[in-house]
C-alpha positions as CSV (number, residue, x, y, z in Angstrom):
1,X,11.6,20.9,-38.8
2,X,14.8,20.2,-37.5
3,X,15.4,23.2,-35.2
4,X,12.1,22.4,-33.9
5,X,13.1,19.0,-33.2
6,X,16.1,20.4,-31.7
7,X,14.5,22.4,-29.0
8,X,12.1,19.4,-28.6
9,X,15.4,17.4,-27.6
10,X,17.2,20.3,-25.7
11,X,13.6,20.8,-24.0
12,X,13.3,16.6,-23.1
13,X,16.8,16.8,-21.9
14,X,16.7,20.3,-19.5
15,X,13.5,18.6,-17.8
16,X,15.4,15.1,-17.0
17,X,18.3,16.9,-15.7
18,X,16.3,19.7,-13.8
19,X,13.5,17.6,-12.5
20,X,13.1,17.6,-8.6
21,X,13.7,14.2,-7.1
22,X,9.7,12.7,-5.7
23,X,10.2,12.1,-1.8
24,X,7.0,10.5,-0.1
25,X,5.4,12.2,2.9
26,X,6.2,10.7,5.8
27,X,3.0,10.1,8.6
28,X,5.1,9.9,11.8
29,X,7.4,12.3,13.4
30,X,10.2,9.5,13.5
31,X,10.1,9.2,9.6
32,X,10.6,13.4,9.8
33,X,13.3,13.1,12.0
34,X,15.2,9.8,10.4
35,X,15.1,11.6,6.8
36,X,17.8,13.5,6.4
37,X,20.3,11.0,7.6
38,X,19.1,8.0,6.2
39,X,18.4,8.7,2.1
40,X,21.8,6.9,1.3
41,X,20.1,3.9,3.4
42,X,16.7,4.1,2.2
43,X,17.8,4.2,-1.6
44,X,19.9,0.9,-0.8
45,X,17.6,-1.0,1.1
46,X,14.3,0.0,-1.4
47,X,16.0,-0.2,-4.4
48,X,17.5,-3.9,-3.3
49,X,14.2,-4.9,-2.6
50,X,12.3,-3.2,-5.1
51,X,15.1,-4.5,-7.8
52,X,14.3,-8.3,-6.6
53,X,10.8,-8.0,-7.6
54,X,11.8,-6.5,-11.5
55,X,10.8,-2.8,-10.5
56,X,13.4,-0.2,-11.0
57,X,15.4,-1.4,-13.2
58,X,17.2,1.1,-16.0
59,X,16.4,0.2,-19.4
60,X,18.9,2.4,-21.3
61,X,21.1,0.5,-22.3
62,X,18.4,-1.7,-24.3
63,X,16.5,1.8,-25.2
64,X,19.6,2.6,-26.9
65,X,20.8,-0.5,-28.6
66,X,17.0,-0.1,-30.0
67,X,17.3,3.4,-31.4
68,X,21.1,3.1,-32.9
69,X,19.1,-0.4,-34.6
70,X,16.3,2.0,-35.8
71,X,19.0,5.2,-36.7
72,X,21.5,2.7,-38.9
73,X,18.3,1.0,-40.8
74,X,16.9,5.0,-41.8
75,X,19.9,5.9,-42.5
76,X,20.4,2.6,-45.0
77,X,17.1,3.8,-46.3
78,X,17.9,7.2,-46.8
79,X,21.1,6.3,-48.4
80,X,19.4,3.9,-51.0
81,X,16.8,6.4,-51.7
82,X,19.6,9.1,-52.7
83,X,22.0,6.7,-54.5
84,X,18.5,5.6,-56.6
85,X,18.0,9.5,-57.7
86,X,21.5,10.0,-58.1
87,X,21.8,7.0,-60.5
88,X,18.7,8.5,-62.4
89,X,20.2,12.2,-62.6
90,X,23.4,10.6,-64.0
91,X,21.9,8.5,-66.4
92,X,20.1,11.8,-67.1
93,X,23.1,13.5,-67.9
94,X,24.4,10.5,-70.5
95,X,20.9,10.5,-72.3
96,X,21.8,14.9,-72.4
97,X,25.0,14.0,-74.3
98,X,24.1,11.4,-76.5
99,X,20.8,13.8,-77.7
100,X,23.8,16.4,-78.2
101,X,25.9,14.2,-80.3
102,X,22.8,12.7,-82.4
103,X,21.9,16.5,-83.2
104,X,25.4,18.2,-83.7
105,X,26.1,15.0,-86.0
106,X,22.6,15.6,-87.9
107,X,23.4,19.0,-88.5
108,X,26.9,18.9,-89.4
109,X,25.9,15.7,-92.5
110,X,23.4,18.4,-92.7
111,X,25.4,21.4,-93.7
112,X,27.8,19.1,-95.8
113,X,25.1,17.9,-97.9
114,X,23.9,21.7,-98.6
115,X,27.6,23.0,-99.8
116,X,27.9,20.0,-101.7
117,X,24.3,21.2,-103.5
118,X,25.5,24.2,-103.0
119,X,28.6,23.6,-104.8
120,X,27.0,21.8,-107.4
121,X,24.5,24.2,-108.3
122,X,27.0,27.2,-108.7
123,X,29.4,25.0,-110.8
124,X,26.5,24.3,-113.6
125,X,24.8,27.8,-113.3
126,X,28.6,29.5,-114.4
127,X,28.1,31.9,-111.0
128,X,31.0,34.0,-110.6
129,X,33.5,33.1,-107.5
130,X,31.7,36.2,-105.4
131,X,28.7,35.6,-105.6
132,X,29.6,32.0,-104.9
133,X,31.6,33.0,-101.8
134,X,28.9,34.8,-100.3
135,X,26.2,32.4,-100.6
136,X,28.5,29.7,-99.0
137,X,29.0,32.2,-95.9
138,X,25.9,32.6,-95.5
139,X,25.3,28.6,-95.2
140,X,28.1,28.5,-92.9
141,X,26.5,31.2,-91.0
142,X,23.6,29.3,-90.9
143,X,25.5,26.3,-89.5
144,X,27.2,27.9,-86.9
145,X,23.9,29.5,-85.4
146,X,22.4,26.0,-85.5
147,X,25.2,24.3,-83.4
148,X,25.4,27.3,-81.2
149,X,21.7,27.0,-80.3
150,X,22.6,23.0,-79.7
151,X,25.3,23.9,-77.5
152,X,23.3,26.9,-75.8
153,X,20.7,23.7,-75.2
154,X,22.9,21.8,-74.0
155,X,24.6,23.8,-71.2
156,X,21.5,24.9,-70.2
157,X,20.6,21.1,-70.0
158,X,23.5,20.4,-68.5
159,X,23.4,23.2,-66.2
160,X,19.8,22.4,-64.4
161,X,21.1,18.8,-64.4
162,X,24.0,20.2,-61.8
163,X,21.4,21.7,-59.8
164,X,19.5,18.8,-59.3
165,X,22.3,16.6,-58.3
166,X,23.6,19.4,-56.2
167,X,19.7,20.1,-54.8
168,X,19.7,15.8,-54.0
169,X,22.7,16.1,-51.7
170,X,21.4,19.1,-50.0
171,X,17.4,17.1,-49.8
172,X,19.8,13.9,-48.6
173,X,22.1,15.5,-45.9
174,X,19.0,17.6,-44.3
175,X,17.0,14.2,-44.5
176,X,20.2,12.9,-43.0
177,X,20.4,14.9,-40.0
178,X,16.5,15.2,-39.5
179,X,16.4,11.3,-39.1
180,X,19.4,11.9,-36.2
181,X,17.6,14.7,-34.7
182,X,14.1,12.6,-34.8
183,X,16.0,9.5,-33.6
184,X,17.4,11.9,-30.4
185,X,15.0,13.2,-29.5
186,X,13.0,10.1,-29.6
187,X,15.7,8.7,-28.0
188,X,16.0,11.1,-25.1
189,X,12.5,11.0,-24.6
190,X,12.4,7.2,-24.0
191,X,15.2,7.4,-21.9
192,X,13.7,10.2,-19.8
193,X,10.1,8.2,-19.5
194,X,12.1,5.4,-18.6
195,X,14.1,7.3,-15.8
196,X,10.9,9.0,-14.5
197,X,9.0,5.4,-14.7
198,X,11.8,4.1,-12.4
199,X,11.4,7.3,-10.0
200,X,7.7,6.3,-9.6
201,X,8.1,2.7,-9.2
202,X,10.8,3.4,-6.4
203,X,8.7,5.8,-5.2
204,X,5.8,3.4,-5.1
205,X,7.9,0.5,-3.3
206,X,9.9,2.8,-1.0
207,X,5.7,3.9,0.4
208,X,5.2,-0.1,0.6
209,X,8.5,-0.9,2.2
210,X,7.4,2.2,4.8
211,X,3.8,0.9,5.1
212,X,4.8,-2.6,5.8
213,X,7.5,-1.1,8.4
214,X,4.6,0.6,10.2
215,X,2.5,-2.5,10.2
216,X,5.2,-4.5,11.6
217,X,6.0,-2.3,14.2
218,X,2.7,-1.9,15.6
219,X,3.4,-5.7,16.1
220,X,7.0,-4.9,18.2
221,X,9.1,-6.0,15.0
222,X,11.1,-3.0,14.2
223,X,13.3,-5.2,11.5
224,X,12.0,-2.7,8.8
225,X,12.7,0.9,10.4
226,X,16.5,-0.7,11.1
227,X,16.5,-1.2,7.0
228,X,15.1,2.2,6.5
229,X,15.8,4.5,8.5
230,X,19.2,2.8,10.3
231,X,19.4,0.5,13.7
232,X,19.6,3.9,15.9
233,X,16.5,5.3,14.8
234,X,14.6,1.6,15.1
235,X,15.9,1.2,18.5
236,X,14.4,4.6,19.4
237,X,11.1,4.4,17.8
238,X,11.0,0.4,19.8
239,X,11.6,2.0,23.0
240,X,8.7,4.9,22.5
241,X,7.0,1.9,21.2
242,X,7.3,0.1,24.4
243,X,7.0,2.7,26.5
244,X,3.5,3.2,24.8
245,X,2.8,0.0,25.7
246,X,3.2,-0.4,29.2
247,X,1.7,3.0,29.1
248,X,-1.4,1.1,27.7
249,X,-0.9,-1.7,30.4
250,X,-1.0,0.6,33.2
251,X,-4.2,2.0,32.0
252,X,-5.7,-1.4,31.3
253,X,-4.8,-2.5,34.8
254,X,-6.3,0.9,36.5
255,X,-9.4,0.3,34.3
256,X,-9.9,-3.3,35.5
257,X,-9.3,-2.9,38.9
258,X,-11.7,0.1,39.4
259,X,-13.9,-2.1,37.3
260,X,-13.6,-5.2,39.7
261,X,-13.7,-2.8,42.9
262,X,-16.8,-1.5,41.5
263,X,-18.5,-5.1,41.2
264,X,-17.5,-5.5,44.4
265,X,-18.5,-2.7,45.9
266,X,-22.2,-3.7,44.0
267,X,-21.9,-6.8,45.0
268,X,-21.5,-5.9,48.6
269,X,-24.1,-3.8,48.1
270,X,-26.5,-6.7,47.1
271,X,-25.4,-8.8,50.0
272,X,-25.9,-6.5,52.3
273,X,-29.3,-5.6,50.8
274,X,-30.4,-9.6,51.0
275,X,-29.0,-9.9,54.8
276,X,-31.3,-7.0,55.5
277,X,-34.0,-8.5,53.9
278,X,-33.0,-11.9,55.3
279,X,-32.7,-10.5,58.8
280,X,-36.4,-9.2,59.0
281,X,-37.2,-13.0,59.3
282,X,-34.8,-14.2,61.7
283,X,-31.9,-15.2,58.6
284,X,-28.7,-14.1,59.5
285,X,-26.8,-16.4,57.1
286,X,-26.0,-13.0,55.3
287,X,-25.0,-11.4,58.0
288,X,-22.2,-14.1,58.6
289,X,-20.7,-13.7,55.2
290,X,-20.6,-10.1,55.6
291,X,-19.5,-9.5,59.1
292,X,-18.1,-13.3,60.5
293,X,-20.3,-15.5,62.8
294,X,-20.4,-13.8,65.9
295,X,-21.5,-10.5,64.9
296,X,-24.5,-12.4,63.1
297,X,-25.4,-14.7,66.3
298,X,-25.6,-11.2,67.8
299,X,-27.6,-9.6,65.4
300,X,-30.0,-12.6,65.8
301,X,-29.9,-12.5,69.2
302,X,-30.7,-8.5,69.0
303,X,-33.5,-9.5,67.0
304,X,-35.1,-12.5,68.9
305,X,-35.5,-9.9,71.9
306,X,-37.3,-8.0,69.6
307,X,-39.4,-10.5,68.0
308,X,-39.3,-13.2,70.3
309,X,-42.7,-14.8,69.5
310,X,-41.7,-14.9,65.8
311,X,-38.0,-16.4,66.6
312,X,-39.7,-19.2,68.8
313,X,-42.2,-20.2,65.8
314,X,-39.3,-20.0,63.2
315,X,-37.1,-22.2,65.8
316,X,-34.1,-19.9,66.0
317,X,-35.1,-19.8,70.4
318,X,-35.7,-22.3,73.0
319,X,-39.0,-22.5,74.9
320,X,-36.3,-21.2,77.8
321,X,-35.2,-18.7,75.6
322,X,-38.6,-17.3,74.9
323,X,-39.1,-17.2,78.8
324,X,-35.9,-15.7,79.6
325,X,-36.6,-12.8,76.9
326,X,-41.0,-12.6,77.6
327,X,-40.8,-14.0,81.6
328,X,-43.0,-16.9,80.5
329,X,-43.2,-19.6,78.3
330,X,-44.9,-19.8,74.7
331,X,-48.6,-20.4,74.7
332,X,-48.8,-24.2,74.5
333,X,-46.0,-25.5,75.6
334,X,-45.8,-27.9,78.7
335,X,-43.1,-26.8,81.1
336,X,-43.9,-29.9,83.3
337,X,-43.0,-32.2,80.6
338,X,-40.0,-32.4,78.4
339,X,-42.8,-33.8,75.4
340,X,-43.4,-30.3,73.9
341,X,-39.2,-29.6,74.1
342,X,-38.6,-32.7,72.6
343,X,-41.4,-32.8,69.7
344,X,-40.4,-29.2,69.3
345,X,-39.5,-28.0,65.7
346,X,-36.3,-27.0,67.4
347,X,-35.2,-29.7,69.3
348,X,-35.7,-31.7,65.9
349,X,-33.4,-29.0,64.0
350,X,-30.5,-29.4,66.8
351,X,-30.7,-33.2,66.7
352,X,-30.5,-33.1,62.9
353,X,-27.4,-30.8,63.7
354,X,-25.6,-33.2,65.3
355,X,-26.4,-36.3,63.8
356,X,-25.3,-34.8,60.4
357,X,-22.4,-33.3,61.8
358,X,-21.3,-36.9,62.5
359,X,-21.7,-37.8,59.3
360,X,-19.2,-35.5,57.7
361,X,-16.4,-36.6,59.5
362,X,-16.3,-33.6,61.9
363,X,-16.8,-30.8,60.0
364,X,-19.5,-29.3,62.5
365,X,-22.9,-27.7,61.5
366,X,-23.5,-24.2,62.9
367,X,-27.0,-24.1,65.0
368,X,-27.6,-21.6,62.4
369,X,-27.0,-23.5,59.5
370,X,-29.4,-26.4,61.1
371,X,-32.2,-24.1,62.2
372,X,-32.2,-22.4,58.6
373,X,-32.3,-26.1,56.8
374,X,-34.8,-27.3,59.5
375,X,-37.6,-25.2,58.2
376,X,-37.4,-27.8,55.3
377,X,-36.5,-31.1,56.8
378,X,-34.9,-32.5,60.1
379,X,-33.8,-35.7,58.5
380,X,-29.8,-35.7,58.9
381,X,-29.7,-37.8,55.7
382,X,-31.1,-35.3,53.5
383,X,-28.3,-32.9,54.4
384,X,-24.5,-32.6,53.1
385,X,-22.0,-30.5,53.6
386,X,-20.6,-28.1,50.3
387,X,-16.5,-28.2,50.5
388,X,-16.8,-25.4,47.8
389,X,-19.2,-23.2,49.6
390,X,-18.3,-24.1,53.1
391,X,-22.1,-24.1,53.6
392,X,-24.8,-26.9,54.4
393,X,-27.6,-27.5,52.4
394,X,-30.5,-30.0,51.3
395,X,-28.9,-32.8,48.9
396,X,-29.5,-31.7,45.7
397,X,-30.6,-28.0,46.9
């Protein structure tokens, strides 16, 4: 039992000194590169921080206050235990010689009785001195073999009573050093669980500390790398970090304006769809916000020549217009009289021009603007002029 608890110990104590040290793997080639020069670093700054929070800490001193308590009292009990069987083999040993005393004394007032009888007996029987002689050697014969059986008894009493004692110191030492072995070994074993506990827990807080460091540094703190892995390697991994980043920007700001050039380009596209569609009526309000004012009133004029009855009946032409374009004047329409010119849907839309033009302290309607807003009223009071859009329009249109 106690070899076996020897190698146990021996066993305990190869693995604690021959166990490999537990390094976490690292995620990001900075964390490869910053290991090998920074362990004396990370172990401070970890075990600081993991230490502050109770984890870490080496309990072997108090493991072996505990199992020198625990050796001393089983040691006290083993000693009480072998000074209770000595006491009872030694009281042994006085009950062996007081048995030997009572019997070698009851056999000696034994034999003195029978010579007296003896003695006695010859005297009144007139036996001669040989035969007397001879039966008093063989009494004394007799004697001797009794008190040589007693003494034969009691060596061989006395003898297994040796043995015992001498077996009770041999049962007490090996109890003795078992209880030291067992306490060892137990001993060793806490302390290794303890050490490996401590590995683990700084293990545990150094992939914490590292996580936290990543997490910050996504955010552009880099306060836990320079703990970790030293200021050099933090200012390195903020500069890829920024370097990412404006990466990130750039791309961000290509995306956006290809993005924004594409909504213009559609929104051009739209414009220029409604101008068309505009223009097939004689509106070439589009047109202006496309291409400026002038090439819209030639545009329009483009298309009155092409569509002159329809440009007179919307308003955008003069009855002189119409004749310089057709050669005559519009069917029903009074050239002798300015009545038709001045009753005229257009003569109406140019008077509303000016008039609201007035109004607005000089900022001056385009005939455009006034023959576009004419087709739903004339009245100058109904109109106002947008600061925001630059444009005219009904009140509340």
């Amino acid at each position: 039992m106690a070899n076996e608890n020897l190698n146990t110990q021996q066993t305990v104590q190869t693995a604690a000194q021959t166990a490999p040290a537990q390094t976490p793997t690292y995620a990001a080639d900075i964390r490869n590169t910053a290991e090998g020069s920074a362990n004396s670093a990370i172990n401070g700054y970890v075990q600081s921080f993991a230490q502050s929070m109770g984890a870490g800490v080496d309990h072997t001193a108090q493991i072996n206050q505990m199992y020198d308590s625990q050796l001393q009292g089983n040691l006290a009990q083993l000693e009480a235990s072998n000074q209770i069987n000595q006491n009872a083999l030694n009281q042994q040993g006085v009950d062996l010689q007081k048995a030997y005393m009572q019997n070698a004394n009851a056999t000696a007032a034994s034999h003195e009785i029978e010579k007296r009888n003896l003695n006695t007996q010859l005297a009144g029987n007139g036996m001669n001195v040989g035969t007397g002689s001879q039966a008093a050697l063989s009494m004394s014969n007799a004697y001797q073999n009794a008190m040589g059986a007693l003494n034969a008894a009691k060596m061989d009493a006395e003898a297994k009573l040796k043995q015992q004692i001498a077996n009770l110191e041999i049962q007490y030492q090996a109890d003795v050093t078992s209880a030291i072995m067992n306490n060892d070994y137990q001993r060793a074993a806490e302390i290794f669980a303890d050490m490996k506990n401590r590995e683990q827990q700084m293990t545990q807080w150094y992939q914490m500390a590292v996580s936290d460091a990543d997490r910050r540094a996504t955010l552009g703190d880099f306060s836990g790398y320079a703990g970790i892995y030293g200021q050099a390697m933090a200012n390195q991994a903020q500069s890829e970090w920024q370097r990412q980043r404006d990466y990130e920007d750039q791309q961000r700001a290509q995306e956006q304006a290809l993005y924004e050039q594409q909504m213009a380009d559609n929104e051009r596209k739209r414009l220029l769809q409604d101008a068309e569609n505009r223009a097939q009526y004689g509106d070439f309000g589009a047109y202006a916000q496309l291409y400026g004012q002038d090439a819209a009133n030639l545009a329009q004029a483009v298309w009155a020549r092409q569509y002159p009855d329809i440009a007179y009946d919307q308003g955008y032409i003069s009855p002189e217009e119409y004749k310089n374009i057709t050669g005559k004047y519009p069917a029903g329409y009074n050239a002798g009289s300015n009545t038709g010119w001045n009753d005229s849907w257009y003569k109406k839309s140019l008077d509303m021009r000016d008039r609201a033009s007035a109004n607005a302290n000089g900022v001056t309607m385009s005939t455009q603007d006034a023959l576009g807003i004419g087709h739903t009223t004339t009245n100058p009071d109904d109109v106002v002029y947008n600061p925001t859009t630059g444009r005219w329009a009904v009140n509340g249109g």
